[in-house]
LUMLUM-524029 format. One record per atom (N, C-alpha, C): residue number from 1; residue in three letters; y negated, x, z negated; atom name. Coordinates in steps of 0.001 Angstrom, whole numbers. Atoms other than C-alpha are relative to their C-alpha. Layout:
ATOM   num   residuo         y         x         z   atomo
ATOM   NUM       ala         Y         X         Z      CA
...
% end
This chain:
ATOM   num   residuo         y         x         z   atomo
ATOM     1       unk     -1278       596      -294       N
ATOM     1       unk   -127211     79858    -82087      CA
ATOM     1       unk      1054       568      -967       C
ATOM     2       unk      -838      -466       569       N
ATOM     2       unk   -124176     80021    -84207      CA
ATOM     2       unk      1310       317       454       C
ATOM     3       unk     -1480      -899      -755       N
ATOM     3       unk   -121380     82510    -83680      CA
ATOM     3       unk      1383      -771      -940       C
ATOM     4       unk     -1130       788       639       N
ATOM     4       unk   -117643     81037    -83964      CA
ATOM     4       unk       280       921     -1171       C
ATOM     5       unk     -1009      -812      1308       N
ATOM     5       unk   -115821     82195    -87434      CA
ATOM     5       unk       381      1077       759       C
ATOM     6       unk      -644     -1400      -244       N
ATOM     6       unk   -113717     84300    -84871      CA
ATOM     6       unk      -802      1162       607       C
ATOM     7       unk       839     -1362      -302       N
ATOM     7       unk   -116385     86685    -84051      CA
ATOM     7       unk      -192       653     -1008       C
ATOM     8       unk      -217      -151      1145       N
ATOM     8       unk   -117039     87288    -87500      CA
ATOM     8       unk      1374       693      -274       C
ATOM     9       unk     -1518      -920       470       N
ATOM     9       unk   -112931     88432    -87884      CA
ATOM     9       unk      -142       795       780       C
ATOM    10       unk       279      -351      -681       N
ATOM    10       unk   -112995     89464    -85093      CA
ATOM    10       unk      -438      1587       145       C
ATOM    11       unk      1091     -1454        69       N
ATOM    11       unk   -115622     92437    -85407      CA
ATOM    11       unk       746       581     -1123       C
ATOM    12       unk       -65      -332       879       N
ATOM    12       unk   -114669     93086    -88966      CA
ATOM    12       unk      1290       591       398       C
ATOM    13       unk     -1247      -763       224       N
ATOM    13       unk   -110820     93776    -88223      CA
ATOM    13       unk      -297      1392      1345       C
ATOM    14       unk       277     -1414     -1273       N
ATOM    14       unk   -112129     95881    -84657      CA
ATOM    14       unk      -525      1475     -1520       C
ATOM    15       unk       212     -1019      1130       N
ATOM    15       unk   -114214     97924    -87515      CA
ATOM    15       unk      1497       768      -897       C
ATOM    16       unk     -1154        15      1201       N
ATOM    16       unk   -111428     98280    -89974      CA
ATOM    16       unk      1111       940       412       C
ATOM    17       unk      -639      -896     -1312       N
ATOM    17       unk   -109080     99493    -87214      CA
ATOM    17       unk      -329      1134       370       C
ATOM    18       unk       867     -1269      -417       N
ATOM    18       unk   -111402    101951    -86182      CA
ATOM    18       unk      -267      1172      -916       C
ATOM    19       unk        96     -1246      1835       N
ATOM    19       unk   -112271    103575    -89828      CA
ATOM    19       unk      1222       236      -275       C
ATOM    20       unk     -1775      -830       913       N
ATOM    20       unk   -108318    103767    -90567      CA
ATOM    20       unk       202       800      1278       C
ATOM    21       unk     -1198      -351     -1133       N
ATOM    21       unk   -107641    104533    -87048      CA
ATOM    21       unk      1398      -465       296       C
ATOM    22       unk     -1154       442      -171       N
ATOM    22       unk   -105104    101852    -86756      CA
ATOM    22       unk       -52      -802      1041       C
ATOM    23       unk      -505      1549      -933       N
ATOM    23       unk   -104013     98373    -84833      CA
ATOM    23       unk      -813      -856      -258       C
ATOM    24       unk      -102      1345       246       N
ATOM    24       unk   -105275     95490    -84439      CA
ATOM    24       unk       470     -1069       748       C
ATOM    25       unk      -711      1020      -109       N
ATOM    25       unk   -103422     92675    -84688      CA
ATOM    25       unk      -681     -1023       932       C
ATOM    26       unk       630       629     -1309       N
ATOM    26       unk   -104457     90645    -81379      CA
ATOM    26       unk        72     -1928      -828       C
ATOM    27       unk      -632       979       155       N
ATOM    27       unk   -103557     86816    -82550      CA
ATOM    27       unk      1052      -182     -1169       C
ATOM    28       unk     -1326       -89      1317       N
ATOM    28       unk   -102008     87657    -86349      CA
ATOM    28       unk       -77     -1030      -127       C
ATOM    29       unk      -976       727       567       N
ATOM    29       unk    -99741     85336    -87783      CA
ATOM    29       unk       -29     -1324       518       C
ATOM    30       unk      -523      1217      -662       N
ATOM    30       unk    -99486     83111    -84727      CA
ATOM    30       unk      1250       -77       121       C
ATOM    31       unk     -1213      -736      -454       N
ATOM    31       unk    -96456     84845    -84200      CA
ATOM    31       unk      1246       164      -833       C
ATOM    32       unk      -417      -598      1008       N
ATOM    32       unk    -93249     85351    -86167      CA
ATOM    32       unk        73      1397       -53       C
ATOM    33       unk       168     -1702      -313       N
ATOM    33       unk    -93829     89031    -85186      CA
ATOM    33       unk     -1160       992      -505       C
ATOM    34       unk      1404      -695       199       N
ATOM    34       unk    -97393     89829    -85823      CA
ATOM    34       unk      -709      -356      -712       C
ATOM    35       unk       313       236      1418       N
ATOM    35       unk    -98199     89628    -89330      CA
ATOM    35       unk     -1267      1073      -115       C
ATOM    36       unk      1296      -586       846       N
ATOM    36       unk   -101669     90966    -91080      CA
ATOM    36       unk      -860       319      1695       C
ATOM    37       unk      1487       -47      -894       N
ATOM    37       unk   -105216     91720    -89227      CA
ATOM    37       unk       301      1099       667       C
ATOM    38       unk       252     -1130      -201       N
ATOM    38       unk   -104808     95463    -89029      CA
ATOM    38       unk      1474       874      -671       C
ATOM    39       unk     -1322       -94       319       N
ATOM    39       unk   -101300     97106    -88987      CA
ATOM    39       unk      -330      1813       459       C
ATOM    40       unk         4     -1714      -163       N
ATOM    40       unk   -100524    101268    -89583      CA
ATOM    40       unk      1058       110      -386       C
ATOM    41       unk     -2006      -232        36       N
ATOM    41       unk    -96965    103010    -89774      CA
ATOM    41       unk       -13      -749     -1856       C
ATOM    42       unk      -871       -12      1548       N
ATOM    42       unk    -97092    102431    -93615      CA
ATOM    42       unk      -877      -899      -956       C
ATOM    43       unk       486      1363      1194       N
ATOM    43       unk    -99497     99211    -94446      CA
ATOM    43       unk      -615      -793      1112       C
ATOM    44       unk       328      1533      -205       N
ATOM    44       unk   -100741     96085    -93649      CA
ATOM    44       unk      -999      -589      -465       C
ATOM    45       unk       909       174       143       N
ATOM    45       unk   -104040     94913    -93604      CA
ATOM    45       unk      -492     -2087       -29       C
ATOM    46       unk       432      1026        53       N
ATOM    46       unk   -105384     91560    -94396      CA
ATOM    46       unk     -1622      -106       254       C
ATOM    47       unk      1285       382       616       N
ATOM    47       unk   -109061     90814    -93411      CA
ATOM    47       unk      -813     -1418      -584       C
ATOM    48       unk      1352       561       593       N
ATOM    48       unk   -111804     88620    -94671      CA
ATOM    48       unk     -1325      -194       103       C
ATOM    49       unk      1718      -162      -301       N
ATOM    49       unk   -115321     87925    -94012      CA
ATOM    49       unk      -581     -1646      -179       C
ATOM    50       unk       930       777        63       N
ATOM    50       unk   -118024     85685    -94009      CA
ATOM    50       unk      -868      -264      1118       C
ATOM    51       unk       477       419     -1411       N
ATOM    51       unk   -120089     83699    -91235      CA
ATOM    51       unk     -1728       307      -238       C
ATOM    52       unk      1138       117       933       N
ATOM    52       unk   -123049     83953    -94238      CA
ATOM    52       unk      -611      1102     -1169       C
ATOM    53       unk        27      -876       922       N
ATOM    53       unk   -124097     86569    -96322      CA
ATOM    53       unk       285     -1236     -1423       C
ATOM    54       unk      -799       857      1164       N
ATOM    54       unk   -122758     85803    -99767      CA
ATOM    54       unk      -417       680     -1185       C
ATOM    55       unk       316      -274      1191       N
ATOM    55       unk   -123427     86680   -103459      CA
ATOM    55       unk      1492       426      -827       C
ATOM    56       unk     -1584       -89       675       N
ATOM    56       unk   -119562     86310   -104830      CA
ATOM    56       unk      1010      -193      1416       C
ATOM    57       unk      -836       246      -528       N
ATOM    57       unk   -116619     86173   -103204      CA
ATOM    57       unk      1094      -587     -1164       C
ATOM    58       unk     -2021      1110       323       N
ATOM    58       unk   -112654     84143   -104038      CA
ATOM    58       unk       453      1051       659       C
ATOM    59       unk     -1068      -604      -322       N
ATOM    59       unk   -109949     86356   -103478      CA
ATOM    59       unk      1203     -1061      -585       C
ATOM    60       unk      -823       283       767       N
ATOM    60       unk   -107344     84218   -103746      CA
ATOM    60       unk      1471       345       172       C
ATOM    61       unk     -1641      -466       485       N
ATOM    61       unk   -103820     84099   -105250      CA
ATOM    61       unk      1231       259      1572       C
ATOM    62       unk      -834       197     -1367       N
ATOM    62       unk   -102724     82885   -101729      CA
ATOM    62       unk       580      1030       942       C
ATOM    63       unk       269      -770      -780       N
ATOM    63       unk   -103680     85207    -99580      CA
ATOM    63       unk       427      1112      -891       C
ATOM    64       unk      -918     -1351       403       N
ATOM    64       unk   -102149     88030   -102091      CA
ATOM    64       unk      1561      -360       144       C
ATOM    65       unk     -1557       229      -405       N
ATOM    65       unk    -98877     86413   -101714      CA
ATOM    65       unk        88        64      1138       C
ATOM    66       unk        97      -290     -1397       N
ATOM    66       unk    -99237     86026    -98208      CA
ATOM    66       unk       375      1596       394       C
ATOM    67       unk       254     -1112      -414       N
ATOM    67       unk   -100287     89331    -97869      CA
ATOM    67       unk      1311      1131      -392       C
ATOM    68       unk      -995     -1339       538       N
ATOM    68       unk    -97109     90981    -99853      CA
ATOM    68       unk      1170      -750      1112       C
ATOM    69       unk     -1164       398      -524       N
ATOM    69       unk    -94514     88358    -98219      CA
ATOM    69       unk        10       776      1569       C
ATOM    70       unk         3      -545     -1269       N
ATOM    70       unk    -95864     89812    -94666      CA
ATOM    70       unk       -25      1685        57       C
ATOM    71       unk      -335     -1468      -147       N
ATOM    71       unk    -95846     93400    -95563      CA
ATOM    71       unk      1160        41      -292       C
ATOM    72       unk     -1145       -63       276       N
ATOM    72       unk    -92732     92917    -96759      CA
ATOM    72       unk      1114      -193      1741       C
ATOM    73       unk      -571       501     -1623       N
ATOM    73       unk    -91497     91035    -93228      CA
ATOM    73       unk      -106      1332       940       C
ATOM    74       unk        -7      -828      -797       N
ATOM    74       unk    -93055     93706    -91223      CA
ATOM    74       unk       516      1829      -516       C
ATOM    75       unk      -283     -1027       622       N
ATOM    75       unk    -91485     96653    -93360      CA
ATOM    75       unk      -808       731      -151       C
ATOM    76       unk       825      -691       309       N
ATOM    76       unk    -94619     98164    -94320      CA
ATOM    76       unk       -55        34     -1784       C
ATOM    77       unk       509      -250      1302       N
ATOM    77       unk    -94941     99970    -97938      CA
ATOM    77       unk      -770      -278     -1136       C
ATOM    78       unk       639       375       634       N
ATOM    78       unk    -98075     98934    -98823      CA
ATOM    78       unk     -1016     -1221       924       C
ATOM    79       unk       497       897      -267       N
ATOM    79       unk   -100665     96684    -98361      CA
ATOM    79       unk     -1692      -730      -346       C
ATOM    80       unk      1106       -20       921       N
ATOM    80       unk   -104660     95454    -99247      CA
ATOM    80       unk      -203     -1041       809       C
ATOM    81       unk       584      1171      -180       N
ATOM    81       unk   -106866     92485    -98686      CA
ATOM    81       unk     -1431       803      -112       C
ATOM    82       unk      1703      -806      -555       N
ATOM    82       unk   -110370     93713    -97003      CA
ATOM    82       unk      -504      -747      -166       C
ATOM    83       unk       968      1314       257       N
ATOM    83       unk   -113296     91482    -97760      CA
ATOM    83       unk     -1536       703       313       C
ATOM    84       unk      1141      -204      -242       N
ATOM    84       unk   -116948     91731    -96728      CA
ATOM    84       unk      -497     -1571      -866       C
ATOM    85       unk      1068      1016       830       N
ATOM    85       unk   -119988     89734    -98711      CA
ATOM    85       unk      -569      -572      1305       C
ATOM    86       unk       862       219      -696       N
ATOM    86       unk   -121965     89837    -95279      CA
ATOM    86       unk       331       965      1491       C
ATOM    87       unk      -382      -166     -1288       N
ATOM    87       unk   -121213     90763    -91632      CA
ATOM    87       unk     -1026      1620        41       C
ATOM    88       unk       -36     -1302       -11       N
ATOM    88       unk   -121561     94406    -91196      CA
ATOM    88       unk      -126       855     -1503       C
ATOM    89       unk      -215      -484      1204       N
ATOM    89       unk   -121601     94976    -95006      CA
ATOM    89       unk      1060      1053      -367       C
ATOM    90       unk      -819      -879       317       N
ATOM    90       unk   -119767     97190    -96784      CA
ATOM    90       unk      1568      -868      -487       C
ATOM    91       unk     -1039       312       275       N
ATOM    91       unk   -115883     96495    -96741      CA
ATOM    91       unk       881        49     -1532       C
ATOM    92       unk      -493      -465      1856       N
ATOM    92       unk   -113953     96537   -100273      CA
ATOM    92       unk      1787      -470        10       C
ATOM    93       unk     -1666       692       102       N
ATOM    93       unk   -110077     96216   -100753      CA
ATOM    93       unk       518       630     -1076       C
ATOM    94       unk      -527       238       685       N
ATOM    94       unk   -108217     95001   -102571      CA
ATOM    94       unk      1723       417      -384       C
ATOM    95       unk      -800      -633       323       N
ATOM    95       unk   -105063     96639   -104161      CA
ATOM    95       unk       745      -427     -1020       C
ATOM    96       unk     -1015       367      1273       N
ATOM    96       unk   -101747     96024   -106181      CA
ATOM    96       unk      -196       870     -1033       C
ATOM    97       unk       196      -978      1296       N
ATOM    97       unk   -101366     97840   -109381      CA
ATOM    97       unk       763      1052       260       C
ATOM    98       unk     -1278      -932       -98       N
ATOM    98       unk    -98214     99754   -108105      CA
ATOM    98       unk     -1364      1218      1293       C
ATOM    99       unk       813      -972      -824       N
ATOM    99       unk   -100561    101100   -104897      CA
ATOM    99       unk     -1014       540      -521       C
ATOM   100       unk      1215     -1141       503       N
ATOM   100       unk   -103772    101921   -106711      CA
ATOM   100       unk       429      1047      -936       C
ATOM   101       unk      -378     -1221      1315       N
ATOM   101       unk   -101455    104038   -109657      CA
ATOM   101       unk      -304      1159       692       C
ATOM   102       unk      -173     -1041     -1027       N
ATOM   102       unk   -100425    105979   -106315      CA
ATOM   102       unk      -404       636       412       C
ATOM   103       unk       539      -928      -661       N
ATOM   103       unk   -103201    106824   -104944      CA
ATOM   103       unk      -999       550      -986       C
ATOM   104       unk       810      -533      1402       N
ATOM   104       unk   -105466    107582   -108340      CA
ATOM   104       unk      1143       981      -531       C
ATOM   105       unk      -797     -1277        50       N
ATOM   105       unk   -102177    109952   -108924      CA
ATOM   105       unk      -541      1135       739       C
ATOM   106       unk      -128     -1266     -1204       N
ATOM   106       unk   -102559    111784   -105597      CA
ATOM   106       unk     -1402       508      -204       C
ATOM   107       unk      1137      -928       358       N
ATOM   107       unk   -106389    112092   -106579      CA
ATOM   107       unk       -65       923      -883       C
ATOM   108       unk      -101      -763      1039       N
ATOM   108       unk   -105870    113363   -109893      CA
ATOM   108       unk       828      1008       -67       C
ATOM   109       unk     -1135     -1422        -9       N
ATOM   109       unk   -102949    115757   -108736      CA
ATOM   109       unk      -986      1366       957       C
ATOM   110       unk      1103     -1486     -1001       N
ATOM   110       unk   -106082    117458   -106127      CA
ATOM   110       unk      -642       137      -817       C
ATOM   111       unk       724       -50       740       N
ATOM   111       unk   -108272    117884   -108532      CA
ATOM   111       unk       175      1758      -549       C
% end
């Protein structure tokens, strides 16, 4: 039997939540209030997934605009776009140029 799409988000943003130790967004962006999947004091999570295991993924342009106009709305700093190939796969996000400098700084300053 096939599971709806929203089980698929669903799981992936519960996960996601759980590894940052943040929110999740119950019903994002039904709301003018409750913007991105997975929300923490200082970013904003977009997820992504698949119903199918997959070979490539589209990231698109959209969903990065999206994703800055609503971190922006909800006054959060930063911001990424989570994506899975395949339902419990390994997660991967996606990052502006200004946030990854930031945190490839803060690595290279422990070092």
């Amino acid at each position: 039997m096939t599971k709806p799409t929203r089980y698929y988000s669903t799981k992936q943003e519960e996960y996601i939540a759980n590894l940052l130790n943040c929110k999740r967004q119950c019903s994002s962006g039904s709301t003018p209030f409750a913007k991105g999947d997975v929300i923490a004091d200082n970013w904003l999570f977009e997820c992504k997934t698949t119903t199918k295991p997959k070979t490539s993924f589209s990231i698109k342009k959209d969903w990065i605009d999206k994703n800055f106009i609503e971190r922006v709305e909800m006054g959060k700093p930063y911001s990424a776009i989570v994506y899975q190939y395949e339902e419990d796969g390994t997660n991967y996000f996606v990052l502006d140029e200004t946030t990854f400098k930031k945190l490839y700084e803060r690595f290279e300053d422990n070092d």
